[in-house]
N, C-alpha and C positions, 0 to 999 in steps of 0.2 A: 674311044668309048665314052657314053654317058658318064660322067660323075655318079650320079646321082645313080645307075646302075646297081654297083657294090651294096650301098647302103639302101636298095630297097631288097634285094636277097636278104642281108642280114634281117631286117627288120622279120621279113616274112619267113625265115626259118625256125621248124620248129611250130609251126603253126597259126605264126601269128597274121595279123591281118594290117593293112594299110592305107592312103588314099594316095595316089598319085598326081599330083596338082601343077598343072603344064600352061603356060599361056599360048593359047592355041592362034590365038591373032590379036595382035598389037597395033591401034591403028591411030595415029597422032602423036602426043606427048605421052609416054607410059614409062612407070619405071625401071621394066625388064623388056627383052625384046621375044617373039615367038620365040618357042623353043626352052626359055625357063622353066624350070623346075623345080618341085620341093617334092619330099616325100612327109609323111604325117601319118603319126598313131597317135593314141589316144593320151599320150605322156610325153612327146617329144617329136621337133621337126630334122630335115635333115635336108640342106638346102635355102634356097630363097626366089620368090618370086619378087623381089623387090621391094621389100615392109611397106609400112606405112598402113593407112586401112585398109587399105587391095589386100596385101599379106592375113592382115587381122580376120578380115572378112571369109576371108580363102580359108583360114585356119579353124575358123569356128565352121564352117559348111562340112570341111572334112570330118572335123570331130564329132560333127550332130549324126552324119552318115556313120560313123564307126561305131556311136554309142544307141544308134536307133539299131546295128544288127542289118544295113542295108545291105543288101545281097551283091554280089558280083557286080558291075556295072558300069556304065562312062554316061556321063551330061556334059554340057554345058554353060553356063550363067556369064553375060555377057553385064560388064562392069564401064558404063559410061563414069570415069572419073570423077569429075568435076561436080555432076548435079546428083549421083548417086551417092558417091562418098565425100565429097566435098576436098578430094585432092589437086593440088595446083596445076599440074603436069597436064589436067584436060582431056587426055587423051580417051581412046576406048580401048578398052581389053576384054577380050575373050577368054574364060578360063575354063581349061577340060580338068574333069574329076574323073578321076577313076576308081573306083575300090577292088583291091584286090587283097587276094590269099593266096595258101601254100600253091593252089591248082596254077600259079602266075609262073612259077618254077622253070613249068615248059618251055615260055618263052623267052626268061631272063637270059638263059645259060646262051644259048647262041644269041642275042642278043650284045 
């Protein structure tokens, strides 16, 4: 089982709401490999996608989503290292967002 499982039910029980922040493809030098995960609300993460400004960056998109009210949903924003954030590692990453709510329930439990 995901880690990171557990502690997205809690967050979202009870009503509350989430972002789900996964690096969906890792390709060079990066700090987490696909498959990393953070969860993120509006007051606290759970998880890591690797810190540094990748994380920082990650951290403030989910939070803009949660405080703009953005509806249900999954993107993408694709994170050339090096010339976008200025990290050493070089590499590229891909990062999925998702926002979710209690309606996510469904699919946690068998999960």
């Amino acid at each position: 089982m995901a880690e990171w499982l557990p502690a997205l039910a809690a967050k979202l029980a009870g009503g509350g709401r989430a972002v789900l922040v996964t690096v969906a493809h890792a390709n060079g030098s990066t700090p987490r490999e696909a498959g990393a995960a953070m969860i993120v609300t509006t007051q606290d993460q759970h998880g890591t996608i690797g810190g540094g400004h990748l994380e920082f960056e990650a951290l403030r998109i989910a939070r803009d989503a949660l405080a703009g009210d953005a509806p249900r949903g999954t993107w993408l924003v694709r994170f050339p290292l090096a010339a976008r954030l200025g990290q050493c590692c070089g590499g590229v990453a891909t990062i999925g967002f998702a926002v979710l709510d209690a309606d996510a329930a469904a699919w946690l439990e068998p999960a």
